[in-house]
MDTraj code that builds the backbone (N, CA, C; nanometers):
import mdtraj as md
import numpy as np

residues = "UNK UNK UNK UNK UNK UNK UNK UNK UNK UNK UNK UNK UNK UNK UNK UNK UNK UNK UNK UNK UNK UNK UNK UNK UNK UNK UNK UNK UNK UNK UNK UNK UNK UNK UNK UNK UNK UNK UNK UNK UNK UNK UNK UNK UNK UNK UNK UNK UNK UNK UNK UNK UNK UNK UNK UNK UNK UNK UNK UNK UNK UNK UNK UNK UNK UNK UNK UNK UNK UNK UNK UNK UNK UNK UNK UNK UNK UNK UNK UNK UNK UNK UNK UNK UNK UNK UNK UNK UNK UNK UNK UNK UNK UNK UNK UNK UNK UNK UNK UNK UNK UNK UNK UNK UNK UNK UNK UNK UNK UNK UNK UNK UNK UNK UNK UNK".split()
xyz = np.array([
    [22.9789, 3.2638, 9.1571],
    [22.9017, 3.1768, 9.2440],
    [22.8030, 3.2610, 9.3222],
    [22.6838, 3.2296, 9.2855],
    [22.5782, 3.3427, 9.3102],
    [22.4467, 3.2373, 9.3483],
    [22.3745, 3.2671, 9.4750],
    [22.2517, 3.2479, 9.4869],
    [22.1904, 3.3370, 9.4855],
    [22.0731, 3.3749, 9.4250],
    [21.9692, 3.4275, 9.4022],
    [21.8033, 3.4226, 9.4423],
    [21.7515, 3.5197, 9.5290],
    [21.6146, 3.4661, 9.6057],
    [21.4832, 3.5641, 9.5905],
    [21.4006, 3.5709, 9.4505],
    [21.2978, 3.6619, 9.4528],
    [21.1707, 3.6412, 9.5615],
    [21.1430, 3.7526, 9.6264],
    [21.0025, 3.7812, 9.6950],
    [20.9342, 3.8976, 9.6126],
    [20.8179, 3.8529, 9.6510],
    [20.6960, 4.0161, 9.6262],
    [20.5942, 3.9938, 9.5648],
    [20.6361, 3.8545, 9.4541],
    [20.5334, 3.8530, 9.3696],
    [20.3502, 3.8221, 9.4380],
    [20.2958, 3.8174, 9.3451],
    [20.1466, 3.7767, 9.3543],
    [20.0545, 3.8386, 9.2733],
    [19.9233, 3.8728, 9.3106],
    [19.8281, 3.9192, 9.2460],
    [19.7332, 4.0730, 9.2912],
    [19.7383, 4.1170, 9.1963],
    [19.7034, 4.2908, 9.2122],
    [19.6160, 4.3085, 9.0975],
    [19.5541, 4.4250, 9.0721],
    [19.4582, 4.4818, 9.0275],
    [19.5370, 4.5603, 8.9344],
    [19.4623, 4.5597, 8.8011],
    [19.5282, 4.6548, 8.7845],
    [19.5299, 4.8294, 8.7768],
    [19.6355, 4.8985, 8.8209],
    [19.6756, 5.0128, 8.9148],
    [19.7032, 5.0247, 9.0148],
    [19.7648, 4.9126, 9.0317],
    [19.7829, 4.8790, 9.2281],
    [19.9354, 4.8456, 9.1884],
    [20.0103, 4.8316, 9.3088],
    [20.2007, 4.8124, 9.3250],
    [20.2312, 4.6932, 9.4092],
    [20.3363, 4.6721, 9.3482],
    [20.4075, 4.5607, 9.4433],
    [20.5281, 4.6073, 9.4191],
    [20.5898, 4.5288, 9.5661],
    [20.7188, 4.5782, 9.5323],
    [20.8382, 4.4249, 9.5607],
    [20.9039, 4.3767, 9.4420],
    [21.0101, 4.2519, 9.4332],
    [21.1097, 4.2980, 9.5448],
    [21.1723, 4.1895, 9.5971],
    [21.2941, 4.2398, 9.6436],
    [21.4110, 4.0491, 9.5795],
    [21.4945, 4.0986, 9.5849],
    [21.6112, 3.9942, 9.5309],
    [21.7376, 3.9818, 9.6270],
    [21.6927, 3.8995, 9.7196],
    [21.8551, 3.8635, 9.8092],
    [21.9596, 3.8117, 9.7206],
    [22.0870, 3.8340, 9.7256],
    [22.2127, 3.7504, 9.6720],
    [22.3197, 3.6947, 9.7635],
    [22.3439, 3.6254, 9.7417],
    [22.3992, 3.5562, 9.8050],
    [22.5640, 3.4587, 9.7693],
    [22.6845, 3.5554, 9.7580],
    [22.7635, 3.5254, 9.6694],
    [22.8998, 3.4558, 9.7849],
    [22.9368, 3.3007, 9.7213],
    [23.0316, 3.2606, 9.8186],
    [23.1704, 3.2823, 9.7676],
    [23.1875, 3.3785, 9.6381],
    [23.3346, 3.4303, 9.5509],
    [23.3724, 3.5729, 9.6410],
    [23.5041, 3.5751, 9.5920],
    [23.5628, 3.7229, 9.6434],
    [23.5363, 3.8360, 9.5377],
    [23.5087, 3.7917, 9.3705],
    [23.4472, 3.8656, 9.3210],
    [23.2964, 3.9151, 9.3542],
    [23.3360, 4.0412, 9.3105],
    [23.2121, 4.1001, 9.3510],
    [23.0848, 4.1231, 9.2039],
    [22.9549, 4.1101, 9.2659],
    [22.8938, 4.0995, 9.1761],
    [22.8673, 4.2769, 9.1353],
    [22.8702, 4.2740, 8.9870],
    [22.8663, 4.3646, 8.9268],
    [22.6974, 4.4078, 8.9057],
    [22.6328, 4.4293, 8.7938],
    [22.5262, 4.4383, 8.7529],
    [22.4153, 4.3571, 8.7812],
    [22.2943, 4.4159, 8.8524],
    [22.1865, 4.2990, 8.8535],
    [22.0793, 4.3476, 8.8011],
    [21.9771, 4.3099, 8.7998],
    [21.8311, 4.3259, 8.7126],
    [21.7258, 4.2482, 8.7184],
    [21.6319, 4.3216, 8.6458],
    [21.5067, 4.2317, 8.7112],
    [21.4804, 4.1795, 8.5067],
    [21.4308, 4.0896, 8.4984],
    [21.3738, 4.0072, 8.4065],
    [21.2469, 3.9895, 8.4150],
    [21.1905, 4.0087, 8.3063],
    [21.0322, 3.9105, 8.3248],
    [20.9995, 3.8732, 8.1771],
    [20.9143, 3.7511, 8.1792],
    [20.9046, 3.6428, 8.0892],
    [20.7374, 3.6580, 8.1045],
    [20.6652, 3.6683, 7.9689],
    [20.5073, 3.6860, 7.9852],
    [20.4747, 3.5586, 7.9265],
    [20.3425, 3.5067, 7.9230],
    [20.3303, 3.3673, 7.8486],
    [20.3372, 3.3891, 7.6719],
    [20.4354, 3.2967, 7.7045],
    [20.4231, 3.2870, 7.5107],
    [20.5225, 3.3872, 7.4276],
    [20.5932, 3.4460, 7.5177],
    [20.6755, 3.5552, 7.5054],
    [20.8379, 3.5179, 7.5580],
    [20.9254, 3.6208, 7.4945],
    [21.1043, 3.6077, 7.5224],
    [21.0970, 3.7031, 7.6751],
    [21.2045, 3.6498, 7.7175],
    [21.2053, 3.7121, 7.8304],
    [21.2472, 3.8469, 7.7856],
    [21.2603, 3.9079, 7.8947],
    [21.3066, 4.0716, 7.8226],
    [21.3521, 4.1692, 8.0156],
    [21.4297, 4.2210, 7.9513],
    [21.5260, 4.2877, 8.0452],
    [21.3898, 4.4230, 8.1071],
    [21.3741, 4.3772, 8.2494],
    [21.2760, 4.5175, 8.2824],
    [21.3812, 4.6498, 8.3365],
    [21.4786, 4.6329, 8.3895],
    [21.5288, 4.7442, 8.4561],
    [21.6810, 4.6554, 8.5011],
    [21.7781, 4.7462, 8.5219],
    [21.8991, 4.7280, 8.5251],
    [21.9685, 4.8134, 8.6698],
    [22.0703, 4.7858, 8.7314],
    [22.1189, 4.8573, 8.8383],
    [22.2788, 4.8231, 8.8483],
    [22.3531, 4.9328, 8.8305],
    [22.4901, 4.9002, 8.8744],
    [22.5209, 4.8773, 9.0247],
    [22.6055, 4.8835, 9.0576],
    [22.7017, 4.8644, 9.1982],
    [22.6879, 5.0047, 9.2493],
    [22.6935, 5.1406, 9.1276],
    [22.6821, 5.2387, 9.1497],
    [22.5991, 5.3057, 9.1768],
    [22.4757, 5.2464, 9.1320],
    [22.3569, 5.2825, 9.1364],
    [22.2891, 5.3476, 8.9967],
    [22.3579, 5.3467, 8.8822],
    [22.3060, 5.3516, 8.7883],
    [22.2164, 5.3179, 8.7025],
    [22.1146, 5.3245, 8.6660],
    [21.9973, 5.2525, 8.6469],
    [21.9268, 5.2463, 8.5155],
    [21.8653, 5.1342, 8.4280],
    [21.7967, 5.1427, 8.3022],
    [21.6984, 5.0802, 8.3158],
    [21.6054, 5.1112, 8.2302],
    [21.4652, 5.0587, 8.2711],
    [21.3792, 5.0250, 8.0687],
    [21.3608, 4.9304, 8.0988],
    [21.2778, 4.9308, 7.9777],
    [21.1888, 5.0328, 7.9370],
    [21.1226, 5.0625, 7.8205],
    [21.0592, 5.1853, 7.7804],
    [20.9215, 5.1657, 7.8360],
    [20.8849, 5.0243, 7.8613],
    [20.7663, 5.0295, 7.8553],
    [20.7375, 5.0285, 8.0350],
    [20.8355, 5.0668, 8.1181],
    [20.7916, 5.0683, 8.2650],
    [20.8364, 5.1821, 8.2847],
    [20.9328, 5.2810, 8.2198],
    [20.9736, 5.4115, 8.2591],
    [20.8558, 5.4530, 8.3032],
    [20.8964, 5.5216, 8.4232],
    [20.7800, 5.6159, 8.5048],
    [20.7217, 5.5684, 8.5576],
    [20.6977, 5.4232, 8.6127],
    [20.6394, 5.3129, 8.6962],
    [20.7139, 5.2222, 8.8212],
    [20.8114, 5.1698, 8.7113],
    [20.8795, 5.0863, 8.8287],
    [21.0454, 5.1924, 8.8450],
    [21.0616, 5.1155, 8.9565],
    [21.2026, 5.1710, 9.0084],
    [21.2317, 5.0983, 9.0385],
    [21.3530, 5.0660, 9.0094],
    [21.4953, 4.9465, 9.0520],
    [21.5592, 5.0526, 9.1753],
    [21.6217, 4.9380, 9.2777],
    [21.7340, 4.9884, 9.3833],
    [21.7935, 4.9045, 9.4053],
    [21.9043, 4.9329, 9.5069],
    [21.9954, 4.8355, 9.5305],
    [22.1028, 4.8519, 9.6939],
    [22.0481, 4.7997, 9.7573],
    [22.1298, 4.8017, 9.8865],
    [22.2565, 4.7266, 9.8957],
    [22.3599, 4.7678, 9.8755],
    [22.4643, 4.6844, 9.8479],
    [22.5237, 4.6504, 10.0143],
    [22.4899, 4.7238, 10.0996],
    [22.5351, 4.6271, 10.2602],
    [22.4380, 4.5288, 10.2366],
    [22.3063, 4.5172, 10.2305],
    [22.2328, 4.3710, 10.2195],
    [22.2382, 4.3013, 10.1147],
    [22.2835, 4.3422, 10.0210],
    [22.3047, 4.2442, 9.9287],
    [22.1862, 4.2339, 9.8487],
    [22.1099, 4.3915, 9.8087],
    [22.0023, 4.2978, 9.7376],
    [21.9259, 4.4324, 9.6911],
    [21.8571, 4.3504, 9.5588],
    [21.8323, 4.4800, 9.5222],
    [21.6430, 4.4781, 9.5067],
    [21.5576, 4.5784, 9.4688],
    [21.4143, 4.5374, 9.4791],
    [21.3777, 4.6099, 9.3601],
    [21.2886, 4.5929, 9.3167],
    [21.1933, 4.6810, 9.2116],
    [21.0405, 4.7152, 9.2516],
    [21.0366, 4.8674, 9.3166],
    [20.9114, 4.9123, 9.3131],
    [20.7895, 4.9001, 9.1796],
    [20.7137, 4.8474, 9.1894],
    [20.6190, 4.8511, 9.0483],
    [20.4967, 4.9133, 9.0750],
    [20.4615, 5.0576, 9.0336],
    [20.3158, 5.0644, 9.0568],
    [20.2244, 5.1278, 8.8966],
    [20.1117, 5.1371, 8.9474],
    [20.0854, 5.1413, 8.8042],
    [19.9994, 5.0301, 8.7398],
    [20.0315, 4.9288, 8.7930],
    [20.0743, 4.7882, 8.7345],
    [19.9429, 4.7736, 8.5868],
    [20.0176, 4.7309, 8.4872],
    [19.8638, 4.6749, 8.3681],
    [19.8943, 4.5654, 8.3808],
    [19.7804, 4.5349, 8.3366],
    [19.7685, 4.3887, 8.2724],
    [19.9174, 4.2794, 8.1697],
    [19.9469, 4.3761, 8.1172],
    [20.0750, 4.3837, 8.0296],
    [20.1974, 4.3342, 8.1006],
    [20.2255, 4.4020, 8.2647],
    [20.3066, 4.3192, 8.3171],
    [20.2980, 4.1912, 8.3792],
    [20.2510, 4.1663, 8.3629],
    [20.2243, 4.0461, 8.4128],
    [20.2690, 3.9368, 8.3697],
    [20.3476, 3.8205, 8.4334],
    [20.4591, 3.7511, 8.3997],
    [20.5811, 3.6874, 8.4925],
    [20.6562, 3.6153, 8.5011],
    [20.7568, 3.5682, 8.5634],
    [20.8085, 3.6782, 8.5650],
    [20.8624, 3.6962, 8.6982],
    [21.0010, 3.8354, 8.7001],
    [21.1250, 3.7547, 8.7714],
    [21.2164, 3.7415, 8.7026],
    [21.3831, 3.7235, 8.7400],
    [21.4514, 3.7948, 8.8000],
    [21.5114, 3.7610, 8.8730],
    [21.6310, 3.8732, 8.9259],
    [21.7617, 3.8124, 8.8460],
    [21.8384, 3.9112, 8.8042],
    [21.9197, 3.8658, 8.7491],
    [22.0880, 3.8953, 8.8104],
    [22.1524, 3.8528, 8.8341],
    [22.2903, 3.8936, 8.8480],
    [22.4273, 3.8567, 8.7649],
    [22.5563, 3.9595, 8.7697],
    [22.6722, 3.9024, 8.6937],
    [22.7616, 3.8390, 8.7619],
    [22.8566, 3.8024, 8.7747],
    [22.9687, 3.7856, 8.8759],
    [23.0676, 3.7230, 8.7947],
    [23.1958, 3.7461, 8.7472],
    [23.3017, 3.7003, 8.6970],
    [23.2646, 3.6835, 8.5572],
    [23.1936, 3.7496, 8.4844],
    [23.1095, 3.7135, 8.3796],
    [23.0631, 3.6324, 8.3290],
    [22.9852, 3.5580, 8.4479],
    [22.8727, 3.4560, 8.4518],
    [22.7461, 3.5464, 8.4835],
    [22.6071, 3.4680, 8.4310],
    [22.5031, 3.5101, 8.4496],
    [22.4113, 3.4413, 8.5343],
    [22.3633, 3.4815, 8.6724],
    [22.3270, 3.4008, 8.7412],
    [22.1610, 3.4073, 8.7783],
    [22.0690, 3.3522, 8.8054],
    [21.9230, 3.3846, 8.7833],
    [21.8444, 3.3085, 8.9208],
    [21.7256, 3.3858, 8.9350],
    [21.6504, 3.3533, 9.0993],
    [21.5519, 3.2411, 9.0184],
    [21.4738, 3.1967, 9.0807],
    [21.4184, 3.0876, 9.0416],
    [21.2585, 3.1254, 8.9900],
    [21.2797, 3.3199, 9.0283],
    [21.1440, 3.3776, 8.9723],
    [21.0008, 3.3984, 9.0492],
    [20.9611, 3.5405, 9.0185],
    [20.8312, 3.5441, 9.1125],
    [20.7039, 3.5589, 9.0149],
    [20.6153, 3.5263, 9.0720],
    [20.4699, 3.5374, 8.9385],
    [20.4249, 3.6830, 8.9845],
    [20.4324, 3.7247, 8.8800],
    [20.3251, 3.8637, 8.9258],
    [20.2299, 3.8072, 8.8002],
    [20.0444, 3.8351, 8.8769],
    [19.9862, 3.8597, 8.8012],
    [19.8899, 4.0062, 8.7991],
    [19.8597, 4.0987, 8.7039],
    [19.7704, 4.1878, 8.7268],
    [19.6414, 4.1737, 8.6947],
    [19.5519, 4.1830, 8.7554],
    [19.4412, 4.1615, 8.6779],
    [19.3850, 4.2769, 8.6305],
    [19.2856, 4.2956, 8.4999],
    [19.2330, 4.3987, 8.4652],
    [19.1285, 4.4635, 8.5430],
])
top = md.Topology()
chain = top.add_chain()
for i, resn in enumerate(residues, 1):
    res = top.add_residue(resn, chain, resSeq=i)
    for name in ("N", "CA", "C"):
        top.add_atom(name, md.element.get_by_symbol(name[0]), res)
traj = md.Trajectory(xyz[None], top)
């Protein structure tokens, strides 16, 4: 049982940063495990941008390595993704994603657009 709340998105240039952040908001005694950011481009599958354990362990798609950075404040409950760099390419719905009891739970999504 997970709420989920993306900020950050909007519109940038591209080579300019934003940075997501993802509140959670869980009313279980399980604790949420793994969260992540998602993004969905038009006309396209969504696709996993970056990953973060509890531990702080972290994966990142190939195509943002060296750009964005995932974190995760686990007293606030929330984790953000630095993006700079930004192309045109990212640009797209971004999800926050979370697990909890091995359910998959999802924010309602922020628009990033870049422009060229």
């Amino acid at each position: 049982q997970v709420q989920l709340r993306e900020s950050g998105g909007g519109l940038v240039q591209a080579g300019g940063s934003l940075r997501l952040s993802c509140a959670s908001f869980s009313g279980s005694a399980f604790r949420i495990n793994a969260m992540g950011w998602y993004r969905q481009a038009p006309g396209k599958q969504r696709e996993v941008v970056a990953g973060i354990t509890r531990g702080g362990s972290t994966n990142y798609a190939d195509s943002v390595k060296g750009r964005f950075t995932i974190s995760r404040d686990n007293a606030k409950n929330t984790i953000y993704l630095q993006m700079n760099s930004l192309k045109p390419e990212d640009t797209g719905v971004y999800y926050c994603n979370a697990n909890q009891a091995g359910l998959n739970y999802w924010g309602q999504g922020t628009q990033v657009t870049v422009s060229s």
